[in-house]
N, C-alpha and C positions, 0 to 999 in steps of 0.2 A: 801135441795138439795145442794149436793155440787157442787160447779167449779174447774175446775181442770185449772192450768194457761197454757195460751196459748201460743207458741211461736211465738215471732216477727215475722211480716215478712216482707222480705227485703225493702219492701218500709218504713216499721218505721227503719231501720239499720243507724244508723249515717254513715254520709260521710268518706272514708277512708283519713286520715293524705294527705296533700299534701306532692310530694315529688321535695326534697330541689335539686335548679339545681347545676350544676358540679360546683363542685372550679375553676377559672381559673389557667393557670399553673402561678408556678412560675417565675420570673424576672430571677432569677439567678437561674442553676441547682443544684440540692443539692448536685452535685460530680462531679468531670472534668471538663475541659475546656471547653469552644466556640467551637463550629466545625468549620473548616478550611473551608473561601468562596471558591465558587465551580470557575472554573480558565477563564476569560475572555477568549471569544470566538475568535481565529483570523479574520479578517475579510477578506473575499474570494475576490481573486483575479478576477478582471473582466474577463470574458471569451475572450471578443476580444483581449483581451493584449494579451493572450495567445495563441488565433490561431495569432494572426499576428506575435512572437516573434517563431511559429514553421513555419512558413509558407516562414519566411526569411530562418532557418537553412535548411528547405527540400531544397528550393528555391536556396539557394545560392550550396548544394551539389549536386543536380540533373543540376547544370548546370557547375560545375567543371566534374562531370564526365562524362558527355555528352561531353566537349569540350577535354579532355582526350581520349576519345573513337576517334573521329575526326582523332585528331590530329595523334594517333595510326595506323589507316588507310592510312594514308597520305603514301605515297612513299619518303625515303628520296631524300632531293636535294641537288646533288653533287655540292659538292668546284669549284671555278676557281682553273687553275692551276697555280701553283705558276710560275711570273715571277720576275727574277734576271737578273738584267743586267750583265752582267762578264766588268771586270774591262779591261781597255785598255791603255797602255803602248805608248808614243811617240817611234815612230822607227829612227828617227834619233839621234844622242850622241847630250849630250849636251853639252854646252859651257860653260867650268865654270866659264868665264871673265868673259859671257854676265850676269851667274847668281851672281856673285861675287858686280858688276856693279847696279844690280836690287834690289841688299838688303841694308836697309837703312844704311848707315853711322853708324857708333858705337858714341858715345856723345862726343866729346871734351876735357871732362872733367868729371873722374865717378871715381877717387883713393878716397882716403883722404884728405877732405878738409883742414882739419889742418895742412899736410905737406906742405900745398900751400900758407898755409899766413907767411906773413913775420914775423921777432923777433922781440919782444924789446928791442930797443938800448940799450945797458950797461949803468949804471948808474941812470937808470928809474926806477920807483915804481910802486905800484898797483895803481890805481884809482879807491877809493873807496872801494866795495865788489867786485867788477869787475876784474878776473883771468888776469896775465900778460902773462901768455901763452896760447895758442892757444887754444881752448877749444868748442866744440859743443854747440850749445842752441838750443833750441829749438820754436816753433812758437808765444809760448804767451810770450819767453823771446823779440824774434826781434820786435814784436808789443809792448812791454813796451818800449823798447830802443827807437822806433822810435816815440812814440805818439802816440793822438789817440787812444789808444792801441785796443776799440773794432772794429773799423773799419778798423784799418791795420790788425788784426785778421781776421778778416771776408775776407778781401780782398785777404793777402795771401792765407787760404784755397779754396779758390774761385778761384786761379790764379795757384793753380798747386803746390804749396809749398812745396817742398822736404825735404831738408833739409840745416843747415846753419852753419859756425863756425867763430868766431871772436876772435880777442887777443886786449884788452884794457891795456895801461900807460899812466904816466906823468911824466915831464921831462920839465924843464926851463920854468914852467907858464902855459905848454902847454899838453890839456888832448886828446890826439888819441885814435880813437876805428875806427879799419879795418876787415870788415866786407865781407865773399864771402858767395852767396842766391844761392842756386840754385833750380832750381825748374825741375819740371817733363819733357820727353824728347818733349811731345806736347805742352809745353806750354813755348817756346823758347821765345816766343814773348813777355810772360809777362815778363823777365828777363829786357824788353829793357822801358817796360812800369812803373816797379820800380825806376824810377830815380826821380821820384816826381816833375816833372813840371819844372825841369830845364829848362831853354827857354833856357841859351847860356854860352855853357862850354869852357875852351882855351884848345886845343889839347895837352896832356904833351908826345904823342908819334905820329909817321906816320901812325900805323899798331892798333891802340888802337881805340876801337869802344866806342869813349866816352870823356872823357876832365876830368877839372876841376874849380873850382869857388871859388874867396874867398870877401868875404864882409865888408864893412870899413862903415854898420851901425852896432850896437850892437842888439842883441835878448838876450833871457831874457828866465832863468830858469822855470821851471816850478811850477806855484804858488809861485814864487819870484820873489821880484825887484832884483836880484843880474844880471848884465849884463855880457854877453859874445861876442864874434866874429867868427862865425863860418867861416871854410873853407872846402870845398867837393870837391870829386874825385868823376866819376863813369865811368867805363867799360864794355863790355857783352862780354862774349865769348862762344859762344853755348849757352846753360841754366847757366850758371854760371849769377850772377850780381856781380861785385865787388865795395865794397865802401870804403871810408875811408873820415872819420869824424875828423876836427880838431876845437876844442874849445880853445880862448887863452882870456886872459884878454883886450887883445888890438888887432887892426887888425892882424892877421894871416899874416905870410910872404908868398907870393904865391909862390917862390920856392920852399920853404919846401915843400908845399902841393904837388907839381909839381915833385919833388925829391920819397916822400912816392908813389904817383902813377907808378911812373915809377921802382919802385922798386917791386909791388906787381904783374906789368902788368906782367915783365919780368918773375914771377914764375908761370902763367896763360898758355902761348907758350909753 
């Protein structure tokens, strides 16, 4: 008897092959770049910021034109009328004495001070850098001259200080410097308050608002022992001051100084 072979059946079939799982990808691409990260998101504006930031602009133009409209409506209001005074005339003439009489005085003294001071005697020198002719200076020159220099500075610009000219020599021992100040037309007064504390002048005229002084102790240069004898004049006439200044080795003759005064007064009239 034969057998004829049987075919399998699927419950004798071996199992089919498992199947192998996916490759992971790659780390790196096999071609091209990185893609470009996708772009940060902005972050949104709160909503109340924004109604409150449109709620001003409605807010602030709904009340511009509301007050617009108003004001449009309004009826203009008329101007005052303008007043002017019209000017008015004295009817009576006037008097030109009486206006001649009301206007102040012209100053005494307002030429050139230089043609008012006296010369240097023939035969004199210059003393020092100091011009033997007649010659302007000015306010920080007369505050050196006199000393002091910051607070006679201060002083004259404080007192009215106009302007000033003097003519300095020397001649037998003896160094002059004559000096006319005059100062501003309101400030007459200081003219009389420049005399520096003289308590007590000799009169070298009748008519001369002032004297003269001479000293028989010695003073003494400045920042030196070298001794001197000073003699002074002083006179006012209007804003004028006049001085004159005598240095000698030994007491000063008060004639002379007596003499120079009366000689400077007489070109002041």
């Amino acid at each position: 008897m034969t057998t004829e072979p049987v075919a399998p059946s699927p419950v004798d079939e071996p199992p089919p092959p498992p199947v192998a799982p996916p490759a992971p990808p790659s780390a790196e691409p096999a071609t091209g770049s990185l893609p470009d990260p996708a772009p940060a998101r902005r972050p949104r504006r709160p909503r109340p910021v924004l109604l409150l930031v449109s709620g001003l602009v409605l807010g602030t133009a709904a009340g511009g034109g509301f007050g617009y409209a108003v004001q449009a409506n309004r009826p203009p209001t008329p101007l005052p009328p303008i007043q002017v005074a019209l000017p008015t005339y004295p009817s009576e003439v006037l008097d030109q004495a009486a206006a001649a009489a009301a206007t102040p005085p012209p100053l005494a003294i307002d030429g050139d001070l230089r043609k008012l001071l006296i010369e240097a005697p023939g035969g004199s020198k210059p003393w020092d850098d100091y011009p033997d002719i007649p010659t302007w200076v000015t306010v920080g020159d007369r505050a050196e001259h006199v000393g002091k220099s910051a607070s006679v500075f201060t002083t004259l610009n404080r007192g009215g200080f106009r302007r000033a000219a003097e003519v300095n020599w020397q001649k037998n021992g003896l160094i002059v410097r004559v000096s006319l100040v005059q100062f501003g037309p309101d400030f007459a007064s200081e003219a009389n308050k420049a005399k520096y504390g003289m308590t007590y002048l000799e009169p070298f005229a009748a008519d001369a608002n002032g004297g003269y002084q001479v000293e028989d102790k010695p003073s003494y240069w400045a920042e030196t022992t070298e001794p001197f004898y000073p003699g002074v004049a002083f006179a006012q006439r209007g804003t004028v001051l006049m001085e004159i200044k005598v240095f000698g080795e030994k007491p000063v003759d008060a004639e002379f100084v007596k003499d120079l005064a009366k000689q400077q007064w007489e070109r002041l009239k």
